[in-house]
C-alpha positions as CSV (number, residue, x, y, z in Angstrom):
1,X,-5.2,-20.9,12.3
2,X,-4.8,-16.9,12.5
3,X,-7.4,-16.6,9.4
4,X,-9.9,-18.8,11.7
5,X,-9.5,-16.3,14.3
6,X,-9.7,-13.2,12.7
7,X,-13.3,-14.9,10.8
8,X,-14.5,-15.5,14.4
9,X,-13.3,-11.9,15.6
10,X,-15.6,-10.5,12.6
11,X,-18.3,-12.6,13.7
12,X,-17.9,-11.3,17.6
13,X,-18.4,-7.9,15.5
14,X,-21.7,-8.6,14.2
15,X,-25.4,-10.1,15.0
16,X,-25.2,-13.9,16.5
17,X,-27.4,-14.6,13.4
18,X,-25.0,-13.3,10.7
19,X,-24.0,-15.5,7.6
20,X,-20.4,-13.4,5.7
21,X,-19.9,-14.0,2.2
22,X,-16.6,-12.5,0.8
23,X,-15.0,-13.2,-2.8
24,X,-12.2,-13.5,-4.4
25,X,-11.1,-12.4,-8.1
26,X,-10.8,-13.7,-11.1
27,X,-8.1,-14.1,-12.9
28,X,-7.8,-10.8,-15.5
29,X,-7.3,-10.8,-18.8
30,X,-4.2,-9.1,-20.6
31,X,-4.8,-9.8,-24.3
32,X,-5.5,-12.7,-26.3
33,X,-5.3,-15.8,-24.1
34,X,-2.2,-14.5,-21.7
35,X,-3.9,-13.3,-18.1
36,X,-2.5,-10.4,-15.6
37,X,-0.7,-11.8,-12.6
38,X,-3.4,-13.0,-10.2
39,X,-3.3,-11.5,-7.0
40,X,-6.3,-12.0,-4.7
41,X,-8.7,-10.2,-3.2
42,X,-7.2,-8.5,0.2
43,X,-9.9,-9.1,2.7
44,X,-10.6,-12.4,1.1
45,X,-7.1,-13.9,1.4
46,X,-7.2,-11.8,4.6
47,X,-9.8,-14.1,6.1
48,X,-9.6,-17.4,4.2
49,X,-5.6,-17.6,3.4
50,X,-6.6,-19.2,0.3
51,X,-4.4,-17.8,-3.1
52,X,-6.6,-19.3,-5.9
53,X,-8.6,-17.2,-8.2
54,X,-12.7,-17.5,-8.2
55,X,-13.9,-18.5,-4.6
56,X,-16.1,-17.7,-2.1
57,X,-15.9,-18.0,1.3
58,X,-19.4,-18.1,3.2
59,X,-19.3,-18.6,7.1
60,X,-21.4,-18.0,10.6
61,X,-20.7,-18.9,13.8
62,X,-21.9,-22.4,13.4
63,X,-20.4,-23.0,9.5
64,X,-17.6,-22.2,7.2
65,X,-18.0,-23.0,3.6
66,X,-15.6,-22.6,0.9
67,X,-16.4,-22.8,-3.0
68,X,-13.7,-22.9,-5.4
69,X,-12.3,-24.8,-8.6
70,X,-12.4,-28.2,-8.6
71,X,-9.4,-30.2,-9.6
72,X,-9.5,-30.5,-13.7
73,X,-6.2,-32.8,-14.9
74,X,-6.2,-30.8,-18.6
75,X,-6.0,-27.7,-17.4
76,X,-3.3,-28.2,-13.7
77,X,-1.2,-29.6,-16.5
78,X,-1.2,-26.2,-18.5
79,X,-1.7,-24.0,-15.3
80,X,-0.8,-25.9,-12.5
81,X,-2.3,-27.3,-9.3
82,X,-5.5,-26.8,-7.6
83,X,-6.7,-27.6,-3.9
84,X,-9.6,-28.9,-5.5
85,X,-12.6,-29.6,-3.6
86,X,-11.6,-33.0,-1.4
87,X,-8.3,-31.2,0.3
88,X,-10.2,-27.7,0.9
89,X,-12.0,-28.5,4.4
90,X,-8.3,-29.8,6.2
91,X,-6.5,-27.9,4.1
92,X,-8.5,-24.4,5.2
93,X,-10.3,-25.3,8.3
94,X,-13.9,-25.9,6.8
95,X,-16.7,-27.9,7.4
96,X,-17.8,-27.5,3.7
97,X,-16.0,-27.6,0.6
98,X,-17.9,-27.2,-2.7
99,X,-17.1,-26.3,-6.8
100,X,-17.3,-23.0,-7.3
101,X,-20.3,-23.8,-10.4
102,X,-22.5,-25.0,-7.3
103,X,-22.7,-21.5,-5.4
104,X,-25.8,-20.3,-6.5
105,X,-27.5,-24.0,-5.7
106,X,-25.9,-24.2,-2.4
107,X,-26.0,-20.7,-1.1
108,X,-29.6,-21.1,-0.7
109,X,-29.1,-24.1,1.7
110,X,-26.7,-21.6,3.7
111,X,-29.3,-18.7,4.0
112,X,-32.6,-19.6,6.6
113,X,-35.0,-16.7,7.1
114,X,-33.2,-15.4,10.0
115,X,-30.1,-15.0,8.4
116,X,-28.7,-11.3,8.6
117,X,-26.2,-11.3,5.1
118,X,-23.1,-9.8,5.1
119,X,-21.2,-9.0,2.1
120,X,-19.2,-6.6,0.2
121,X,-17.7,-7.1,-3.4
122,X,-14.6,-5.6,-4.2
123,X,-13.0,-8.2,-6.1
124,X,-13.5,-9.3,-9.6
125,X,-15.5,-12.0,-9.1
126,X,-18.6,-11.8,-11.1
127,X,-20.5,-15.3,-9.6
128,X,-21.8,-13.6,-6.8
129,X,-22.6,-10.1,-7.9
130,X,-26.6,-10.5,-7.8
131,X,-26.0,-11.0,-4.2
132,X,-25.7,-6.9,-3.5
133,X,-29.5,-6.7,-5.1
134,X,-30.7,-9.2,-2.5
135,X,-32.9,-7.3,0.5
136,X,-31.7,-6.4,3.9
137,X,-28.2,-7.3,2.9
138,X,-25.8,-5.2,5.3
139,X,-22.0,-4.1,4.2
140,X,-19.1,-5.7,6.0
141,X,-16.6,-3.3,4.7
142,X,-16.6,-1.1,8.5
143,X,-16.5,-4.1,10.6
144,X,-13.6,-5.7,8.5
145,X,-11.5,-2.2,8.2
146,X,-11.4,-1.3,11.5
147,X,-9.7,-5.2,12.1
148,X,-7.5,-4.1,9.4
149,X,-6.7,-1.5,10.5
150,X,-4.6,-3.0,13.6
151,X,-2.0,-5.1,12.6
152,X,-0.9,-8.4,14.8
153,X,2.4,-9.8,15.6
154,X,2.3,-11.8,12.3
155,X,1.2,-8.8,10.1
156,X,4.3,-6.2,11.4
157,X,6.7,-8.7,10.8
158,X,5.2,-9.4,7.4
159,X,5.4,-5.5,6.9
160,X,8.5,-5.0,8.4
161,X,10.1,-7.7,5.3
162,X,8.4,-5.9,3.0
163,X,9.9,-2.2,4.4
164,X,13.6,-4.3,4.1
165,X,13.2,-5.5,1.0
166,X,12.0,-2.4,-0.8
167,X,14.7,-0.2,1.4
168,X,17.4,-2.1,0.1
169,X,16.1,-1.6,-3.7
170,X,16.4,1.6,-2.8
171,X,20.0,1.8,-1.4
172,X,20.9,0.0,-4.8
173,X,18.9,2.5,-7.1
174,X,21.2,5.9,-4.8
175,X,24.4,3.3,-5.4
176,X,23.7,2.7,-9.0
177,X,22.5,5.8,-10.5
178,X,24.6,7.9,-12.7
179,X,24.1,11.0,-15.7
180,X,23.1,9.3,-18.8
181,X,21.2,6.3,-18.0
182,X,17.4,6.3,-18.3
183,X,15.1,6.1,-15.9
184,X,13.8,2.2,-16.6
185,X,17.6,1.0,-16.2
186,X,16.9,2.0,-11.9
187,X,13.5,0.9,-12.3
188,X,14.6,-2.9,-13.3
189,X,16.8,-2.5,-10.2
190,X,13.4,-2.7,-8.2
191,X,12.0,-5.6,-10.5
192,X,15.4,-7.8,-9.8
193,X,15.7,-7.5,-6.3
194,X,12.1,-7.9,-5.5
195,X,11.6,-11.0,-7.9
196,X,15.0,-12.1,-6.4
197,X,12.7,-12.6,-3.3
198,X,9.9,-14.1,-4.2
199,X,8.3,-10.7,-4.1
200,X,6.7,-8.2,-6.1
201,X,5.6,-4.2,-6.4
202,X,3.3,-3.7,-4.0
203,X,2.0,-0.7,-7.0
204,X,3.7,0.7,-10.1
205,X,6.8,2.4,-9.5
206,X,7.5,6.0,-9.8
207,X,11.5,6.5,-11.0
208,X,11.1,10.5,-12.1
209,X,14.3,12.5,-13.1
210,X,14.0,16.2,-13.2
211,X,11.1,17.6,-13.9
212,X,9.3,14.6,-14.3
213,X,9.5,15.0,-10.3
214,X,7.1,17.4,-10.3
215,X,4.4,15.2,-11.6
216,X,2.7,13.1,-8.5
217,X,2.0,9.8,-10.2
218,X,4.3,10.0,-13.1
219,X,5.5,6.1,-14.5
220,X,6.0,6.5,-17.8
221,X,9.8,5.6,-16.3
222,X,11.3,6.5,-19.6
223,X,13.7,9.1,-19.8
224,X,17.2,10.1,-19.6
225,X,18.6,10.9,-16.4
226,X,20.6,14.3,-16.3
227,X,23.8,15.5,-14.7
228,X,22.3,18.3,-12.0
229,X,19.1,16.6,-11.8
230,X,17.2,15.2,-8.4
231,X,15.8,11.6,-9.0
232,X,12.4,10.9,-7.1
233,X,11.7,7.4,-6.6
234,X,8.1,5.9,-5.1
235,X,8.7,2.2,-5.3
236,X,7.5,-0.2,-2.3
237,X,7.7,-4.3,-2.2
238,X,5.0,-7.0,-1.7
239,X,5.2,-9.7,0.1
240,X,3.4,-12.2,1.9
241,X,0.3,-10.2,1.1
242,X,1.7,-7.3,2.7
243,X,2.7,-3.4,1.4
244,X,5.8,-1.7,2.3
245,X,5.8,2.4,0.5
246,X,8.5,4.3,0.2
247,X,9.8,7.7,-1.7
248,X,13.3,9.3,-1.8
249,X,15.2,11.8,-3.7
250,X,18.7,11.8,-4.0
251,X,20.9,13.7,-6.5
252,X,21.4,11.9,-10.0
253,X,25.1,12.7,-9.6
254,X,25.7,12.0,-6.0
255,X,25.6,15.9,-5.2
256,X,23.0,18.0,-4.3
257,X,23.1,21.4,-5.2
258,X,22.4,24.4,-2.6
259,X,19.1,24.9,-3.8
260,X,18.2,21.4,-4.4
261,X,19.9,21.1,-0.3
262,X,17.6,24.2,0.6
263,X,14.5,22.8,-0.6
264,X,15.2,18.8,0.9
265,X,15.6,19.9,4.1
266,X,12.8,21.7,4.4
267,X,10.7,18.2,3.3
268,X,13.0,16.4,5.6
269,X,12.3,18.6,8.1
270,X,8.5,18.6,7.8
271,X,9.0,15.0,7.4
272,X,10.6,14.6,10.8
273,X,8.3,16.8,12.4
274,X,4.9,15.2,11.4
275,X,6.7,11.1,12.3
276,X,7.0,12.6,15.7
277,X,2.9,13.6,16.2
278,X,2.0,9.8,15.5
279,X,1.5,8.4,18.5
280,X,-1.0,6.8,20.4
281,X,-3.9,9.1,21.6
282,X,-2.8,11.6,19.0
283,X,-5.5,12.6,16.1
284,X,-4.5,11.3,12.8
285,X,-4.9,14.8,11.3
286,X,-2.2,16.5,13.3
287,X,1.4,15.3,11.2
288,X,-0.4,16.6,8.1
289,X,-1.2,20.2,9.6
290,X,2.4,20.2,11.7
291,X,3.6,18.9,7.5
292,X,1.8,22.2,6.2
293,X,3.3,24.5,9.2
294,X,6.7,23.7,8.4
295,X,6.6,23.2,4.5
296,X,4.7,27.0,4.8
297,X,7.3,28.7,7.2
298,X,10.3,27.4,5.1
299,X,9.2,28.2,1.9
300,X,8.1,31.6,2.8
301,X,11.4,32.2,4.3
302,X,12.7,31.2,0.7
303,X,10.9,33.6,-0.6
304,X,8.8,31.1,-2.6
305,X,5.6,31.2,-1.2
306,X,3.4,34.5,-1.5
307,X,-0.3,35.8,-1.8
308,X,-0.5,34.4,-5.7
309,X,1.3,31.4,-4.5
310,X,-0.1,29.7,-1.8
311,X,1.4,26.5,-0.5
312,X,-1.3,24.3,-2.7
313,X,0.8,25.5,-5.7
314,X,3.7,23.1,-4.2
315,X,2.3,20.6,-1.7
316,X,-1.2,19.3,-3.1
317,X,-1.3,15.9,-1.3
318,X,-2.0,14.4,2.0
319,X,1.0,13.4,4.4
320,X,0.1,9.9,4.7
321,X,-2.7,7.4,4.8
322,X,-3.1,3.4,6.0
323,X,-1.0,0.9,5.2
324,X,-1.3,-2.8,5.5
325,X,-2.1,-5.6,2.6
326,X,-3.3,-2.7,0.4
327,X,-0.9,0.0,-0.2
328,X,-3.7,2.6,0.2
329,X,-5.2,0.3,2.9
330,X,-9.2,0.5,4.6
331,X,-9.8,2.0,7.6
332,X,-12.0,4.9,8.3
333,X,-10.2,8.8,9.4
334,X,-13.1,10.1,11.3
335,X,-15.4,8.7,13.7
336,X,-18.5,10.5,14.1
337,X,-16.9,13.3,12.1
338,X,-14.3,13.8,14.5
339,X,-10.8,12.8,13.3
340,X,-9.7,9.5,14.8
341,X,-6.8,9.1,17.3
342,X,-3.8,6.7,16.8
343,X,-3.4,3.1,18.3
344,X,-0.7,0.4,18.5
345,X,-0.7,-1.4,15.8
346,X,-1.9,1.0,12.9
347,X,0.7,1.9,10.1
348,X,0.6,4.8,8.4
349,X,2.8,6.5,5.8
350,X,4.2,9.8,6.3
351,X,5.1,11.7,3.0
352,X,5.6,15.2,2.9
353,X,6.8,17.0,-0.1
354,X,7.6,20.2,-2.4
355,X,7.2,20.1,-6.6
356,X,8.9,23.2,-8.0
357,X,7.2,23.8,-11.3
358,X,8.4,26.4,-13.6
359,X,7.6,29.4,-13.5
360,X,8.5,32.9,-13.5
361,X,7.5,34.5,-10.6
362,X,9.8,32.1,-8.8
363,X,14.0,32.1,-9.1
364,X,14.9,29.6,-11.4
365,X,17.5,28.0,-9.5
366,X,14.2,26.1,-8.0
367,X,12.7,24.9,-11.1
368,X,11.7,21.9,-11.9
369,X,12.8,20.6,-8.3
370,X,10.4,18.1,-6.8
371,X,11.2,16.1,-3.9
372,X,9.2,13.8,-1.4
373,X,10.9,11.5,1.8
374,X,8.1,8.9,3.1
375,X,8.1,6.0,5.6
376,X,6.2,3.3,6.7
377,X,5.2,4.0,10.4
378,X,4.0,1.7,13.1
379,X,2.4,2.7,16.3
380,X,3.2,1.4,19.2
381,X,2.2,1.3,22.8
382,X,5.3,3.9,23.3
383,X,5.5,6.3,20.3
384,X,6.5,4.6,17.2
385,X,9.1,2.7,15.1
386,X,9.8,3.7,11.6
387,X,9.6,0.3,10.0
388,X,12.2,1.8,6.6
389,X,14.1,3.2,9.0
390,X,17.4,1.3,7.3
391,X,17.3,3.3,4.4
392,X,19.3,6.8,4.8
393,X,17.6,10.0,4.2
394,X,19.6,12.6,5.5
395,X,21.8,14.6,3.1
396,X,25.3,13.8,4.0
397,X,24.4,10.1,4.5
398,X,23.2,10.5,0.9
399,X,25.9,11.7,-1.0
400,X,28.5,9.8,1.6
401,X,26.2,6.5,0.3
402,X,26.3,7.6,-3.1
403,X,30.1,8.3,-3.4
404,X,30.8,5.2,-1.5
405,X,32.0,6.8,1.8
406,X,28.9,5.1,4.2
């Protein structure tokens, strides 16, 4: 029922005359005759709540119409069950159901010259590509991003199992961890507790020891872990459809150093600092600038930061973006070229951090240090709720979690 009510709420959005066609992928291959994991497309499954690979869903305000696989006994027995065609209408609330091999034929019985078409392709689905070449076709991507955008009851709680689950992978990984093992021993940590609920990554984990920290999308996830070391992790869940994204650093052997202490609580501190800007009425660009004020003022104090190194040399990223069934989810920052302003229900990560390199005009105590703390944040009608908020983050709770103490 909620995917029939968000197609109608799209279709409030647009002309009374509008026909939406959205797609789903394919399944992708991996080598030979083995296949990627399917996962489908987010706006599709988004709108239709249908999982299978290769359909299209094509809907106005008078019709919905869903193409998709029909039932085929040879190949459920290798690959398992399909809706098939007869189940599809009660089974996803459509007047239509057809095989996906009939779109073409069909689609022209759905389109009348006063049709206005709808549709944007992001999936892998190939059937319906020569639609973007047809005239006065009109992207839905704006109109379907800014309902995104804010999440429903049924869409925080979805996120906030997903923030558990991956918090708790986490607490394992600081509980776990010791000098000597590598990097892909804590990473199967994340694969056994997500599979263990019928979940999944919600994007390819980052588990970076050392300086391996200091690279922002490092998952090669295959080296030793040394005694002294920080340990960065960027690992977040998916389930139900639905992201959760989270990084911490902890100390490899439950202690962090002074300088390793000196430079995490400056993050922590920016950190803190930029969760408390999101809220509602407040522009979306602020906790990155208040991110940038502190991150500048602590690392200048340290001595670190100085005309030939600015503060791009150590923070080069953004302090969050959207979050929601895609972990980089749509939604537009500026309206009219003016930076947005919160509302309830958006989510949005907040991620500051600091990636010593080395380097000699900087004391070497701080080399090789990189650290990042990010949570998943709703907005509410009051301020907001930090949906990760069970996993610790301060320094003594660390090393007190760590050395069993918490």
């Amino acid at each position: 029922m909620i995917h029939q009510k968000r197609r109608q709420e799209l279709l409030s959005r647009i002309e009374d005359n509008a026909l939406v066609i959205v797609c789903t992928n394919s399944e992708l291959q991996r080598n030979a005759d083995v296949t990627f994991p399917f996962r489908p497309d987010s706006s599709f499954w988004y709108l239709t709540g249908f999982m299978e690979p290769d359909a299209i869903a094509v809907f106005s305000k008078n019709n919905y119409s869903i193409f998709l696989r029909p039932k085929d006994k040879t190949k459920e027995i290798w690959n398992g069950k399909r809706l098939g065609v007869d189940a599809a209408p009660e089974a996803l609330l459509a007047n239509n159901a057809y095989s996906i091999e009939e779109f073409s034929e069909q689609l022209e019985t759905l389109i009348d010259d006063e049709s206005v078409l709808y549709y944007d392709n992001n999936s892998t689905n190939i059937l319906a590509q020569d639609i973007a070449s047809a005239d006065n076709i009109k992207t839905l991507l704006p109109h379907l991003s800014e309902m995104r955008l804010l999440k429903d009851e049924i869409e925080i709680k979805n996120m906030q199992t997903s923030a558990d689950l991956a918090a708790a992978a986490h607490t394992q990984a600081m509980t776990k961890v010791k000098p000597g093992m590598f990097e892909y021993e804590i990473a199967a940590l994340f694969d056994a507790e997500f599979k263990r609920n019928n979940s999944t990554h919600a994007y390819t984990p980052i588990v970076a020891g050392g300086a391996n920290a200091c690279v922002l999308h490092y998952i090669e996830n295959n080296e030793a872990l040394e005694d002294g070391d920080l340990l960065l992790i960027d690992a977040g869940c998916e389930t139900v459809g639905y992201a959760s994204d989270i990084t911490r650093t902890f100390p490899i052997n439950g202690r962090f150093s002074e300088a390793q202490k000196q430079i995490y609580s400056i993050v922590l501190d920016a950190q803190k600092a930029a969760i408390d800007c999101l809220k509602p009425g407040g522009p979306v660009n602020h906790a990155h600038e208040t991110a940038c004020e502190t991150i500048t003022k602590g690392l200048t104090e340290l001595g670190i930061i100085s005309e030939d190194l600015p503060l791009n040399e150590f923070y080069m990223h953004n302090t969050g973006h959207w979050l929601g069934l895609d972990v980089h989810d749509c939604g537009q920052y500026k309206l009219n070229d003016e930076h947005r302003q919160f509302e309830p229900g958006m989510v949005m990560t907040v991620e500051p951090g600091i990636y010593i390199r080395k380097n000699d005009k900087i004391d070497p105590k701080y080399w090789n240090i990189g650290i990042r703390i990010e949570d998943d944040v709703l907005i509410t009608e009051s301020g907001n709720t930090v949906l990760t908020h069970s996993l610790v983050k301060e320094i003594d709770d660390i090393e007190h979690l760590m050395n069993g103490s918490l």
